[in-house]
N, C-alpha and C positions, 0 to 999 in steps of 0.2 A: 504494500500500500504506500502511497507516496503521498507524505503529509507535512501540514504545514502548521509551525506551532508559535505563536505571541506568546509574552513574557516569559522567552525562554530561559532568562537569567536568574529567574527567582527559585526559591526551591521547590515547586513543585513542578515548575518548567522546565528544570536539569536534569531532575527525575524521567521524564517523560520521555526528553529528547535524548537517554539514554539510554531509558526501556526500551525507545522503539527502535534506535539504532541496533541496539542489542538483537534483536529480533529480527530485524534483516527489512523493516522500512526504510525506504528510503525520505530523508528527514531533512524540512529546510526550516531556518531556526532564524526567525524576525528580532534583532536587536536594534536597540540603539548605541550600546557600545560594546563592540564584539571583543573586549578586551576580558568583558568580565563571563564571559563563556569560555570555558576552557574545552581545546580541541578534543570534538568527538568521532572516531573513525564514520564515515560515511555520509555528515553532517555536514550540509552546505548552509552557510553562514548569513544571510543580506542584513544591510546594516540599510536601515529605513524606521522614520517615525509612521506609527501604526494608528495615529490620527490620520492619516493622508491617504486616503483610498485610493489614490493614481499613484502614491510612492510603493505601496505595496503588494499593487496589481502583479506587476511580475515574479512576488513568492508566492501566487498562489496559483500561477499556470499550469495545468496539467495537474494538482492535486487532486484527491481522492478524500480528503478529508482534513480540519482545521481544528485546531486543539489553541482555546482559549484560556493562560491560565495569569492573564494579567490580574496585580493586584497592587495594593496602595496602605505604605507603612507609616504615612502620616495621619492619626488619631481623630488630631483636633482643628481639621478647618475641612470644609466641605471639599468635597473631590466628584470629580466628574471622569476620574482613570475610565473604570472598567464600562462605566456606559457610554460614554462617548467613544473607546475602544469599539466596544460592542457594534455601535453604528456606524463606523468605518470599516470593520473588518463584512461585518455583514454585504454595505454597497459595494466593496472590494469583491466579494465570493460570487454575489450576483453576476458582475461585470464579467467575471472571470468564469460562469458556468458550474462553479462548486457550490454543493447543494448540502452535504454533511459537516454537521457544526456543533463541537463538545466544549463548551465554557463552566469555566470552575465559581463556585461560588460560595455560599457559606449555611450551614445548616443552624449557626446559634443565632441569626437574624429570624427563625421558624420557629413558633411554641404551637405545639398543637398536643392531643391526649396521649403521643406516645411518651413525651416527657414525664418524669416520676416528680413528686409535689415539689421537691427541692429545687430539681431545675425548674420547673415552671411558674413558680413563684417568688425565688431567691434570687438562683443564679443568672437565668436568662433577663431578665429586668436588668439586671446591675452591669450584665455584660450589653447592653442593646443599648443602652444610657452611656456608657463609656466608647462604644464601635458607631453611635450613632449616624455620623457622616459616611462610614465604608459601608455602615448596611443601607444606607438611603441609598449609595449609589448602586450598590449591587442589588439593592430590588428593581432599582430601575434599566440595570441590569437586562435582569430575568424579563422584565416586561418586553424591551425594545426583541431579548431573540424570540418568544415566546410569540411575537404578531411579526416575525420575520417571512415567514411562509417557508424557512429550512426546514431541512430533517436535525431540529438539532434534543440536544440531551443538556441539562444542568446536574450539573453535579456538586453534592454540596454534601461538604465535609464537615468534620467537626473541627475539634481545635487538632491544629496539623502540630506534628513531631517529625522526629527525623527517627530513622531503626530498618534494619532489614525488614524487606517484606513476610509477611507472614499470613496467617490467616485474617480474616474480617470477614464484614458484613453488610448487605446492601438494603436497602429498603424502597421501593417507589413511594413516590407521592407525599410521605410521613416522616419522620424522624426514626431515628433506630432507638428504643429502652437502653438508657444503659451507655451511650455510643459517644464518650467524653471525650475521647483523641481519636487520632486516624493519622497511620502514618503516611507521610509521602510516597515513599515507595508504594505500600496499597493503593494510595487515590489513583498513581501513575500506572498502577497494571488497572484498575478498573478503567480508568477514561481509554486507555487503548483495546483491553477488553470490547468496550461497549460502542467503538466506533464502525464498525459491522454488525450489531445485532439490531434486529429490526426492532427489539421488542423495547427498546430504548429511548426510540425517538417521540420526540411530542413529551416526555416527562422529566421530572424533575426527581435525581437519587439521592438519597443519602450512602453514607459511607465512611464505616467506622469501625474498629476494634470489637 
C-alpha cells in the first residue's frame, strides 16, 4: 500500500511511519522540518506546510491511503493545528483522487456510559477544563472529516505512552471501560490495521490497553 502520513515527526507519526515501513509500505512522510525525522529505510521525505493544499498535492499522488496524526502541545491559547490541517489535507486528497483517510484524535475529549463514575465525573471534567482548546479543535476536527464525503476512520486514543507493542483493545462508536493509556506502538498497528478494513470506515475507534 502506498501511503501518505502528516505529522510525521510526532510520536505517534514515527510510530506509524515505521510500522508501515517495516511492513513493506511504501511511505511518504509530510514535514516541515525533515531534520527532526530520522532516516527510515524506504521513507520518502517532502518537506511542505500541510496548511497548503497545492504544497502538498504532490505527496499525495498515486497514494492508496493518508494517515493523519497531526497534533498541538500548546495547552493554553486556542489552536486551529488539526482542523484547519484537516481541511487542507482533505481539498488536497480530493484534488489528488484519494478517497481513504485515518486521522488521530483523542478519546478523553468523549464521556459517555462506558466510562466508570470516577472518570466520568472527576477525571474527564478536570482533564477537558485543562485540554480545552486541543479538544475544541479536534472536535472540530472530527466534524470537518466526518461531512468530508471520505472513506475515512477517527481514531481516538486514550492518554498515549510510549512501550513495545502488545496487546489492546478496540471499541467502535464508545469509549473502552477501563482504557486509561494506549501505547503508541498499539495506536500505530491499529491505524495501519484498519486502513483496509471496510468495517472501519464512517466510525469513530477507540483504542486502548
Amino acid at each position: 500500500m502506498k501511503l501518505t502520513v502528516f505529522g510525521a515527526t510526532g510520536g505517534t507519526g514515527r510510530e506509524v511511519v515505521r510500522q508501515a515501513s517495516a511492513a513493506g509500505h511504501e511511505v511518504t512522510a509530510v514535514v516541515r522540518d525533515p531534520a527532526r525525522l530520522a532516516a527510515v529505510p524506504g521513507v520518502a521525505v517532502v518537506r511542505a506546510d500541510v496548511m497548503d493544499p497545492a504544497g502538498i498535492a504532490s505527496a499525495l499522488a498515486g497514494a492508496d491511503a493518508v494517515v493523519s496524526a497531526l497534533g498541538n502541545r500548546e495547552i493554553r491559547r486556542p489552536t486551529t493545528v488539526c482542523s484547519a490541517g484537516a481541511s487542507s489535507i482533505i481539498a488536497a486528497m480530493k484534488g489528488a483522487g484519494v478517497r481513504r483517510l485515518a486521522v488521530v484524535s483523542a478519546s478523553g475529549m468523549v464521556t459517555d456510559d462506558a466510562d466508570d463514575l470516577l472518570t466520568r465525573y472527576v477525571a474527564k471534567p478536570i482533564l477537558q477544563r485543562i485540554l480545552a482548546h486541543n479538544f475544541a479543535d479536534l472536535k472540530r476536527m472530527e466534524q470537518i472529516v466526518q461531512e468530508s464525503g471520505l472513506d475515512w476512520t477517527i481514531v481516538r486514543p486514550s492518554r498515549l505512552v510510549d512501550g513495545a507493542r502488545g496487546e489492546y483493545r478496540v471499541q467502535v462508536g464508545r469509549n473502552l471501560r477501563g482504557g486509561r493509556a494506549t501505547r503508541r506502538s498499539d495506536l500505530a498497528d491499529y491505524i495501519l490495521r484498519s486502513l483496509d478494513d471496510a468495517t472501519s470506515f464512517h466510525e469513530a475507534i477507540s483504542v486502548a490497553k
